[in-house]
C-alpha positions in Angstrom: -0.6 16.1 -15.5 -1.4 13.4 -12.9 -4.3 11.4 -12.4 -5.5 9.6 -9.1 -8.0 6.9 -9.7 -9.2 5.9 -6.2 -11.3 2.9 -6.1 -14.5 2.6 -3.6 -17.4 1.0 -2.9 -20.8 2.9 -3.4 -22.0 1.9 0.2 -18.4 3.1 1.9 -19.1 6.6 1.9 -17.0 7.3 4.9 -14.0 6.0 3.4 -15.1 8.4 0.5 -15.7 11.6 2.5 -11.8 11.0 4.1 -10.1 10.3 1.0 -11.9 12.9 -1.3 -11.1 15.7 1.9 -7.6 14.4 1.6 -7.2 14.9 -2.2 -9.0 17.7 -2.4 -6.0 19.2 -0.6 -3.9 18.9 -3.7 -6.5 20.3 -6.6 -4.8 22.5 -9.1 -4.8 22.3 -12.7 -2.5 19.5 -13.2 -3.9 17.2 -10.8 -7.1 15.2 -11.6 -8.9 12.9 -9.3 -11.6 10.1 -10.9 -13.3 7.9 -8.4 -14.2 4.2 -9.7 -17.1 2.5 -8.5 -15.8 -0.7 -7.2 -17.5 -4.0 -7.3 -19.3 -5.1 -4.3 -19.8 -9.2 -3.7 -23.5 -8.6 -5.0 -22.1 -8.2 -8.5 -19.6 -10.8 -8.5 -21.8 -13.4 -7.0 -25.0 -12.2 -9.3 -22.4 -12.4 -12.6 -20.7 -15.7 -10.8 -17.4 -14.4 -11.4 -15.3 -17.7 -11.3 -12.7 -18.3 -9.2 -11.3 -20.1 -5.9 -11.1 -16.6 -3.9 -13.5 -15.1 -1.5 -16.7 -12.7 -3.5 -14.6 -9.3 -1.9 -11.1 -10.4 -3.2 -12.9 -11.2 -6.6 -14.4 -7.6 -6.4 -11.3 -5.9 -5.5 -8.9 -7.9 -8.8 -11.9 -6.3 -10.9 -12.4 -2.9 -9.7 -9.0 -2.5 -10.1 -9.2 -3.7 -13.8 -11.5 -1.4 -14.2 -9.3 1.4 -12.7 -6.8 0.5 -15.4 -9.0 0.6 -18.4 -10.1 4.5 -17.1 -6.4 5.2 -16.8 -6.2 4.4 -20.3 -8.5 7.0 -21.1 -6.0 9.9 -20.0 -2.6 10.4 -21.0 0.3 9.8 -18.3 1.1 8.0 -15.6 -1.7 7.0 -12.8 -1.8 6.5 -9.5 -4.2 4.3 -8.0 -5.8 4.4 -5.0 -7.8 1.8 -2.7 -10.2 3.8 -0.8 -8.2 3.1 2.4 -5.1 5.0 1.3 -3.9 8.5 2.0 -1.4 11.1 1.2 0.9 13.0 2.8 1.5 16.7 2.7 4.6 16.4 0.8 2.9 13.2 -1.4 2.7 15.2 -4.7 5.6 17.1 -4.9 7.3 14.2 -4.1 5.7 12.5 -7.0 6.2 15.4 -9.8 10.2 14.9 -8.8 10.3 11.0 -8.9 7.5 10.4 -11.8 9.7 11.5 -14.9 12.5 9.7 -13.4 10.3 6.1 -13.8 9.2 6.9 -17.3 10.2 4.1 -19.5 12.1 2.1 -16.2 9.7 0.8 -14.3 5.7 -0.3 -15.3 4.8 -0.4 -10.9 5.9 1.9 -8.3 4.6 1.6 -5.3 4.0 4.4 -2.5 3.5 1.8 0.2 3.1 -1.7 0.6 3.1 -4.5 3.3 6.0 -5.9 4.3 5.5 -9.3 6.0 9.2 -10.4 7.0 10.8 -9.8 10.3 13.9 -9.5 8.6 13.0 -7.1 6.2 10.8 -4.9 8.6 14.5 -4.5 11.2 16.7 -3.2 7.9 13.7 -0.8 6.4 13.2 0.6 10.2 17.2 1.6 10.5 17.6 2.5 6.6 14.1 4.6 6.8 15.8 6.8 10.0 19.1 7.0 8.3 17.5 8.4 5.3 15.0 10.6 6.8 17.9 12.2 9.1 19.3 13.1 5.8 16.9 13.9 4.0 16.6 11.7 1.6 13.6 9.2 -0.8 14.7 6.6 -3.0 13.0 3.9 -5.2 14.3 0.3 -3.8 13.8 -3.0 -6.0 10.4 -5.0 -4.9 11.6 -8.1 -5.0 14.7 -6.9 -1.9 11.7 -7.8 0.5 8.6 -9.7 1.0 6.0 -7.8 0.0 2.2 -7.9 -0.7 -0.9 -5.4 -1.1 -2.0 -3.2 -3.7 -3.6 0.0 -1.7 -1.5 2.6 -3.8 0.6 2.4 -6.8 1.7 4.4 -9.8 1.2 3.1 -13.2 3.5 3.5 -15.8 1.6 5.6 -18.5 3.1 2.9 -21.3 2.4 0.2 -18.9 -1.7 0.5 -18.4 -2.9 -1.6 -22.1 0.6 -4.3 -21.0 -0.8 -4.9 -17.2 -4.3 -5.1 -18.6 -3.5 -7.2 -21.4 -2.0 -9.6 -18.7 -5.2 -9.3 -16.7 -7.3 -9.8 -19.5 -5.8 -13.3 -19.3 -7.1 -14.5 -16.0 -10.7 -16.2 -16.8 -10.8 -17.5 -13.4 -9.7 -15.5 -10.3 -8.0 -18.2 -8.2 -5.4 -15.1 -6.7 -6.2 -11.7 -5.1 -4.9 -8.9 -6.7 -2.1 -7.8 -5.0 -0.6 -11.2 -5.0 -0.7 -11.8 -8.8 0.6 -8.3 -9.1 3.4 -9.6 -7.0 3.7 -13.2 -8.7 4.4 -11.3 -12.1 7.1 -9.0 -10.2 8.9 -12.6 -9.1 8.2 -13.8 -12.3 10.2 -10.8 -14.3 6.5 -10.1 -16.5 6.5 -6.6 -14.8 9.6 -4.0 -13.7 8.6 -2.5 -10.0 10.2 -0.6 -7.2 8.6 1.2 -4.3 9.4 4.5 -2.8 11.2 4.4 0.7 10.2 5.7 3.2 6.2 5.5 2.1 4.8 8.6 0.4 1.4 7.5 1.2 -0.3 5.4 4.0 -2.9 3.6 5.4 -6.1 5.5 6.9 -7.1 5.1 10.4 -10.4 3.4 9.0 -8.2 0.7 7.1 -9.0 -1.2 10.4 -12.6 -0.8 11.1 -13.6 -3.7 9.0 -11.6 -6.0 10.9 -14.2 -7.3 13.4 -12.7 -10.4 15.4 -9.3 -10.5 17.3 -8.0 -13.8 15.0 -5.3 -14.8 13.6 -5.9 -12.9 10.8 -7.0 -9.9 12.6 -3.5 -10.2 14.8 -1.2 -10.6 11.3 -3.0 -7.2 10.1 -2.6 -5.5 13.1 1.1 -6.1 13.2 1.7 -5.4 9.6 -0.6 -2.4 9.4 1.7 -0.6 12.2 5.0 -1.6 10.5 3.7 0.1 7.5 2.5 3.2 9.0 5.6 3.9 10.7 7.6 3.3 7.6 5.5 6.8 6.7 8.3 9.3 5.3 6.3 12.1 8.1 8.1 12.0 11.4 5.6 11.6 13.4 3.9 7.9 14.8 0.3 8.5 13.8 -1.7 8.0 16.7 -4.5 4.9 15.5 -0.7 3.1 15.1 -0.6 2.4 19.2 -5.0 2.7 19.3 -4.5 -0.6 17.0 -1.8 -2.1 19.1 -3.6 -1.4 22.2 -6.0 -3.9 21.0 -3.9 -6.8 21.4 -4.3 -8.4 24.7 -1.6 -9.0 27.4 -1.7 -12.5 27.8 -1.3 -12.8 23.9 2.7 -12.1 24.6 4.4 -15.0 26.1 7.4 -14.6 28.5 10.2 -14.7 26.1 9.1 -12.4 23.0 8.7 -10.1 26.2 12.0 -10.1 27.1 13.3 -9.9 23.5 11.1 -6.9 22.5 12.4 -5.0 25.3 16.0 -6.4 24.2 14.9 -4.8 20.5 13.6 -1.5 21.5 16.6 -0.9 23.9 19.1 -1.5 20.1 16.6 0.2 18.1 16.4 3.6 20.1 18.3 6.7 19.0 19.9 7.0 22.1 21.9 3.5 21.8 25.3 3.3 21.2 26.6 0.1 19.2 30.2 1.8 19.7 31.9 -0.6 22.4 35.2 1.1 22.6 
């Protein structure tokens, strides 16, 4: 049996209508879907929830507390779902062959995350063709990359009442979620991995509630492609180069345009590192 816990806010209901046509793909009898109500900044500013991060972040670290203690209610392992993620065709059975495997190993494994270092994006683009021109999924070690986000993840079944315990321990929210997730990764408090290439990824409304073309806004766009290219489907979803497109011209200066040309000359299939 598998559980899916997806967590969204009562006034997002297209996010809702997506997702729940999306899971509703993969009913059957051993698949169970739970939505959670997520907090809204109304609730955490009302209850003055303490804490150095913004009202949303503050919501988010809760609703996904409250994720966990459902979980706990149903045997097995969970995966948990932010109410911008989806799944591929192939997501479950993917997951019935990989979940037994973890049982015991690991208390995280992530089905996509954001990777943040140049670096690291370069080695997961060549190793994710490699391996889907073979064929092949495996679960890499978190901490090989730089990593942040918490949009979908599978929770050990004996790992729910540990990773709640830990959160029980936070009395003042001064970290988002997905980056005291990580701090305890770095920190050796919790085992993780993530699946490569990504089982799931980021909907096309994951973007819609970015507003202003900032510095932030630039950072997200950027990551949010990487991430939904490193989807283990062939094909570049489409919002990937809508999002891009966003970006204007005149951002780029003279020599980062010259080197991504330089890059996507080395990175295509049809270059030849061979000399001799």
């Amino acid at each position: 049996m598998l559980n899916i816990f997806y967590i969204n806010l009562d006034e997002a209901n297209e996010r809702r209508i997506v997702l729940e046509e999306c899971l509703n793909q993969f009913s059957s009898s051993d698949i169970q879907c739970h939505r959670i109500s997520a907090y809204n900044k109304d609730y955490v500013e009302k209850n003055k929830i303490p804490g150095k991060i913004r009202s949303g972040e503050k919501g988010c670290f809760l609703s996904h507390k409250k994720a966990i203690q459902e979980a706990l209610e149903y045997p097995g392992n969970a995966l948990i779902l932010e109410d911008d993620a989806l799944l591929g065709m192939e997501t479950i059975n993917v997951l019935k062959n990989y979940l037994p495997a973890i049982q015991q190993k690991i208390d995280i494994l992530y089905t996509d995350l954001c990777v943040s270092d140049v670096n690291s994006m370069l080695q997961l683009f060549k190793l994710r063709r490699s391996m889907l021109r073979d064929g092949l999924l495996e679960v890499l070690e978190t901490k090989r990359i730089d990593f942040c986000g918490a949009t979908a993840y599978i929770l050990n079944n004996g790992s729910k009442q540990k990773l709640l315990n830990i959160l029980d321990t936070y009395s003042s929210l001064d970290l988002p979620y997905d980056l005291v997730l990580k701090s305890l990764i770095l920190q050796d408090q919790l085992d993780s991995g993530f699946i490569f290439p990504f089982i799931t990824r980021l909907s096309p409304l994951s973007s819609k509630t970015q507003l202003q073309l900032d510095s932030d806004r630039l950072n997200n766009i950027a990551w949010d492609a990487f991430r939904k290219l490193m989807f283990f489907e062939s094909k570049v979803p489409e919002d990937i180069l809508r999002d891009l497109e966003q970006i204007p011209n005149n951002f780029y200066d003279a020599q980062a345009e010259v080197f991504s040309k330089i890059l996507r000359l080395m990175l295509s299939e049809n270059f030849k590192t061979d000399l001799y």
